[in-house]
C-alpha positions in Angstrom: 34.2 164.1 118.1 35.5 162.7 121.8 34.6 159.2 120.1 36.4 159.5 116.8 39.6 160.8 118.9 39.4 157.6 121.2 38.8 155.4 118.0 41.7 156.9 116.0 44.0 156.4 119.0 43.1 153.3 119.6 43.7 152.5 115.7 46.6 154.0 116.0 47.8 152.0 118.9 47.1 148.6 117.8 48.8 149.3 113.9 52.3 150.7 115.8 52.1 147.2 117.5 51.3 145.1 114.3 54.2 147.4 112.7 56.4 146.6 115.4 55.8 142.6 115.5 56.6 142.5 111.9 59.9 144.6 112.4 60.7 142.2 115.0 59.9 139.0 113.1 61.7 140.4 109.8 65.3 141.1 112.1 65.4 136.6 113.2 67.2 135.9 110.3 68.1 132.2 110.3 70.9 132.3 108.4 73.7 134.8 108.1 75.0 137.0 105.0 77.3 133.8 104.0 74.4 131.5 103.6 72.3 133.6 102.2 74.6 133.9 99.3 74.2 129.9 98.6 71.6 131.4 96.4 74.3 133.1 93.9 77.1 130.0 94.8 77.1 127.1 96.7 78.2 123.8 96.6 76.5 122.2 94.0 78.3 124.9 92.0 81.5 124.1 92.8 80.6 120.5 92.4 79.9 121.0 89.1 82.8 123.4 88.1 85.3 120.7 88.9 83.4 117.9 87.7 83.3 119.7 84.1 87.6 120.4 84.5 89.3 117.8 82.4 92.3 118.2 85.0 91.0 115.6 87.3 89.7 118.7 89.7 86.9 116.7 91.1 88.9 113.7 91.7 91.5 115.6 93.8 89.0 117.6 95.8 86.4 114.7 97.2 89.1 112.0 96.8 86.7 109.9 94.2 85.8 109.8 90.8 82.9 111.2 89.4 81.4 108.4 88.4 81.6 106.8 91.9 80.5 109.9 93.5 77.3 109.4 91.4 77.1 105.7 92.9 77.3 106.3 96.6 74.5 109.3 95.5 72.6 106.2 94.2 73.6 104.3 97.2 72.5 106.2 100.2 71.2 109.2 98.7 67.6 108.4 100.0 69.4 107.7 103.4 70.9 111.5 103.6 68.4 113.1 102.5 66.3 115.7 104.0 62.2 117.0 103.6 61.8 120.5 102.2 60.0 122.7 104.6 58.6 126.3 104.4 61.2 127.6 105.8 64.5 127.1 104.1 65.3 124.6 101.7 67.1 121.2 102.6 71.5 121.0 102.0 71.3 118.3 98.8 72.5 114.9 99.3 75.4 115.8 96.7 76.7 118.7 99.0 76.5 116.3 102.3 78.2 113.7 100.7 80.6 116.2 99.1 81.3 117.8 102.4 81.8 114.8 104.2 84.3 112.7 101.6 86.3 116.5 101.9 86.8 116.5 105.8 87.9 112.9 105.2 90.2 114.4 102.8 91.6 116.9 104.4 91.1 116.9 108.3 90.4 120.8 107.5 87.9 122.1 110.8 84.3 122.5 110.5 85.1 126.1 110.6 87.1 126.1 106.9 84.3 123.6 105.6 81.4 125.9 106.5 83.4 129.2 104.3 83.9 126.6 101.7 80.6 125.1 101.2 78.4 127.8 103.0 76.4 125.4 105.7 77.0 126.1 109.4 79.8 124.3 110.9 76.7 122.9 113.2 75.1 121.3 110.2 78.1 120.0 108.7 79.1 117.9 112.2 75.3 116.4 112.2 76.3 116.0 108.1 79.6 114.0 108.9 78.0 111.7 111.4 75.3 110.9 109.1 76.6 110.2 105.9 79.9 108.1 107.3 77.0 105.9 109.2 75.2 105.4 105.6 78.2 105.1 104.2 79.1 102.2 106.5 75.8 100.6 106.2 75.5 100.4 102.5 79.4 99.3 101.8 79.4 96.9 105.0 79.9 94.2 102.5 83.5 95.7 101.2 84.8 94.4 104.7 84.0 91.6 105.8 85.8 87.8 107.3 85.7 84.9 105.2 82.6 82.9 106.3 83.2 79.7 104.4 86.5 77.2 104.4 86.6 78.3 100.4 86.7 82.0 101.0 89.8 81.4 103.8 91.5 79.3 101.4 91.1 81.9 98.5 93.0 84.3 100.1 95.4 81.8 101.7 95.9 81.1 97.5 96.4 84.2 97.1 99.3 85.0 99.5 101.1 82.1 98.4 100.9 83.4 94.5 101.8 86.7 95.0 104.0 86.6 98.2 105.0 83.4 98.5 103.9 82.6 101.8 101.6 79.2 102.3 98.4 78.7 104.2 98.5 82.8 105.4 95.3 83.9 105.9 95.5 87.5 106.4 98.6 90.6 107.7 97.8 92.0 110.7 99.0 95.0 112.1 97.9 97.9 114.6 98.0 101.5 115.0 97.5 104.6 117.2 94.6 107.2 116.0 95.9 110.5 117.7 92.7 112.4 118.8 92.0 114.9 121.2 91.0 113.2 124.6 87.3 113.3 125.4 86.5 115.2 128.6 86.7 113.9 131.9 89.2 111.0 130.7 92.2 111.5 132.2 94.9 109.7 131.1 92.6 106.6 129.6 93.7 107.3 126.1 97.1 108.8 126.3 100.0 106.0 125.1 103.0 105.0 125.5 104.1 107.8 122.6 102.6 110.6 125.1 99.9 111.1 123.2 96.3 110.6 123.1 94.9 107.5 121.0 92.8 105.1 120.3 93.7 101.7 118.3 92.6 100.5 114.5 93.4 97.4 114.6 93.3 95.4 110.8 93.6 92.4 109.0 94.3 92.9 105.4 94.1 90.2 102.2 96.8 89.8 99.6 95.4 92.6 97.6 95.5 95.7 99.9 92.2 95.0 101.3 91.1 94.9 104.9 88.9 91.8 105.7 88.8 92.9 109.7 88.6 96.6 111.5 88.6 96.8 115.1 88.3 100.4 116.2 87.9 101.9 119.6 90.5 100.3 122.3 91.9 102.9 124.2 95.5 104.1 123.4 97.1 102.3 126.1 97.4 98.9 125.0 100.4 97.6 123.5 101.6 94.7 120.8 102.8 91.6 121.5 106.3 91.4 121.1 120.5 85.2 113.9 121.5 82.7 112.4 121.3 82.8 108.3 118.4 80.6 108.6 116.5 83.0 110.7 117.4 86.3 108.9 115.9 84.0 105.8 112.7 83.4 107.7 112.4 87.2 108.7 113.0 88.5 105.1 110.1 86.3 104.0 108.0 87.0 107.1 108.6 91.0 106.6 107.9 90.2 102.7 104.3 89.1 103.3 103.8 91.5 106.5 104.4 94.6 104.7 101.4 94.3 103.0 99.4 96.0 105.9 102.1 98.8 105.8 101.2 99.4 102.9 97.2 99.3 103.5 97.9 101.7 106.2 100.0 104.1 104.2 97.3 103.9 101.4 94.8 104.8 103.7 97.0 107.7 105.7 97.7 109.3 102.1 93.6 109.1 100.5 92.0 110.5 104.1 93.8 113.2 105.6 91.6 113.2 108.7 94.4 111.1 109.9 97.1 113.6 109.9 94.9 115.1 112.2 94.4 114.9 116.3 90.4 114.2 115.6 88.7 116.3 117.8 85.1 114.3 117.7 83.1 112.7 119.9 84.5 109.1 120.7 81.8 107.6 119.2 82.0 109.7 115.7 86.0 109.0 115.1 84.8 105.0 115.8 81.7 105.6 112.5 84.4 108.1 110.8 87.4 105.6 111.0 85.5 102.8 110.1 84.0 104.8 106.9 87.1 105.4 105.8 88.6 102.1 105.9 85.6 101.1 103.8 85.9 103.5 101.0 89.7 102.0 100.9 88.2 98.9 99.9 85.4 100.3 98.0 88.1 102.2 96.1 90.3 99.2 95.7 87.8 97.4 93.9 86.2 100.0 91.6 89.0 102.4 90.8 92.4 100.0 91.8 94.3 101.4 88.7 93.6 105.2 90.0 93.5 104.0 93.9 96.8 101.9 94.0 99.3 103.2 91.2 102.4 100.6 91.6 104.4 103.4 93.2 101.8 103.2 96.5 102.9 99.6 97.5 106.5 98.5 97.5 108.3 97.6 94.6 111.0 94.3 94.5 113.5 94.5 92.3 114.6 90.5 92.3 117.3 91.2 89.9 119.3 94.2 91.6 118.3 92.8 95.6 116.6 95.9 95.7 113.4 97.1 97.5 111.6 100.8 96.4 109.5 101.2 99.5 105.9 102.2 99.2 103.5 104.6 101.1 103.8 103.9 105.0 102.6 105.6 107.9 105.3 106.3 109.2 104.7 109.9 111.1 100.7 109.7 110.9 99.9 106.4 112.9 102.0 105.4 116.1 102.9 102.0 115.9 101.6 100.0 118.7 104.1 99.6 122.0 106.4 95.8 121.7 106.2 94.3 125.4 108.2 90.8 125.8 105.5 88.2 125.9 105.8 84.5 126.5 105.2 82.5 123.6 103.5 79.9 123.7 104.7 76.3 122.6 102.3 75.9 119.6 103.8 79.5 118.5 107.3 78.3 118.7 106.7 75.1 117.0 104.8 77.2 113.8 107.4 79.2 113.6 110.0 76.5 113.2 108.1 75.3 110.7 108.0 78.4 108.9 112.0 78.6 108.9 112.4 75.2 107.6 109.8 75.3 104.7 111.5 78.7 103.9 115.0 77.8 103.8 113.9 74.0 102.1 111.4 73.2 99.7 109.9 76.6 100.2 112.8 78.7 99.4 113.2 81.1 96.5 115.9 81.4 94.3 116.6 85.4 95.4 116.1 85.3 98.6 119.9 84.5 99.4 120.6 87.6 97.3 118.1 89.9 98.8 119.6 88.9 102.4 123.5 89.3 101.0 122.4 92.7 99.9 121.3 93.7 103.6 124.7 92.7 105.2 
């Protein structure tokens, strides 16, 4: 009887700790309430609501058309993709690119993006990094320098057709990218504008298109710094320049981010800035009609001496700081040049018109 007793304890024991080890395995939930309802709604289901509205829903949300949103899938879908494991299913690619092209968007916090798309804020910020560096990789090609005499003298072509400017090769331009200063910096990144920064700078074609990012200087740097006949060569100068204005207002207006102090490690604002400056030129070439409507870029009316201006950046990007700098004797002579082409065999019939008008 004695022995039964000890047995049936003992039975008794070792079940009340098998009970309890399962209680305690069943309470380590890996996910929340919120991610647990992915099941009933999730991303790919708000993905596919706006992609079936005929109100260009889809379009406004991710920045991109449907039908490229399907190519970068085919693109670097196999790059973002994760294995399935017994223990929770992977985030599709179509939700990590989704999730990424919306921060780009919008700037809005990890935080917003993770009640929106229900994947931890954690996941998305490893999501971000990753699909801007596939992104990067498989679009490298939309900006690149000419490598070849014929490609520089393409877009040289090019700037004299549209813009009437001979043997430019390229607008160049810089700007501040206000972010919040990485820890331990000081005042490394903070510019001239009391703010923290670092510089973008770019070299766009005579289509809107960057052909040159550099991205990472700190904020502190600055730029380098009339007679009838000059005002004429200004007014043709500022003609052809405002072409990267308008690059960078393009780009301010499609990716949100900027509007934004980015609060990223230095090294993800560098992949994120760059990614976005890609899909700018990715966009321009497979969607220009929907990318660049005419009223983006500024708008000449010859006829009244008029100029409609464009989108600028004006308020999102700091422009870089103007220091006096000595110009060299090459510069000057280039210059001169310029001013006598422009107001000889170079000039244009409206350009006395468009300079009357400013008086």
């Amino acid at each position: 009887m004695d022995d039964d007793v000890q047995i049936s304890a003992a039975a008794f024991i070792i079940l009340c700790d098998a009970i309890k080890k399962k209680q305690r395995k069943r309470r380590r939930y890996w996910m929340t309430n919120l991610f647990k309802s992915r099941n009933i709604y999730s991303g790919s289901n708000l993905l596919n609501d706006l992609s079936l509205s005929r109100t260009g829903q889809f379009k406004n949300f991710c920045r991109i058309s449907c039908e490229d949103f399907e190519y970068l899938i085919h693109l670097i879908g196999h790059k973002i993709a994760k294995q399935e494991t017994t223990f929770r299913q992977p985030i599709p690619v179509k939700e990590r690119l989704a999730v990424t092209l919306r921060f780009l968007a919008t700037g809005d916090s990890y935080t917003s993006l993770m009640y929106l798309f229900k994947i931890s804020k954690q996941s998305i910020s490893t999501i971000v990094t990753e699909v801007c560096q596939a992104l990067c990789d498989a679009l490298k090609d939309y900006v690149k320098l000419p490598k070849t005499e014929n490609d520089w003298k393409k877009i040289a072509k090019e700037f004299n057709s549209e813009w009437q400017f001979p043997t430019c090769i390229g607008a160049v331009d810089g700007k501040h990218i206000h972010i919040v200063a990485p820890k331990g910096s000081g005042s490394y990144y903070f510019n001239y504008k009391k703010r923290n920064s670092i510089v973008l700078m770019a070299i766009s074609n005579a289509n809107y298109e960057f052909i040159m990012c550099d991205i990472g200087t700190n904020g502190r740097v600055s730029d380098g710094g009339l007679n009838y006949e000059r005002r004429i060569f200004n007014y043709r100068l500022s003609r052809a320049r405002r072409i990267i204005e308008n690059v960078f207002g393009i780009l301010v207006a499609r990716f949100r981010i900027f509007h934004t102090d980015i609060n990223l490690k230095l090294e993800t604002t560098e992949i994120v800035t760059l990614c976005c400056c890609i899909l700018h030129n990715f966009l321009c070439i497979k969607s220009s009609n929907h990318y660049i409507p005419p009223e983006s870029t500024d708008q000449e009316d010859i006829g009244n001496a008029t100029v409609t201006p464009g989108l600028a950046s004006h308020g999102v990007f700091d422009e870089l700081q103007r220091t006096p700098t000595n110009i060299s004797a090459n510069a000057k002579q280039t210059r001169q040049q310029y001013l006598e082409y422009f107001n000889g065999v170079g000039a244009v019939e409206w350009q006395d018109r468009m300079i009357v008008q400013r008086e």
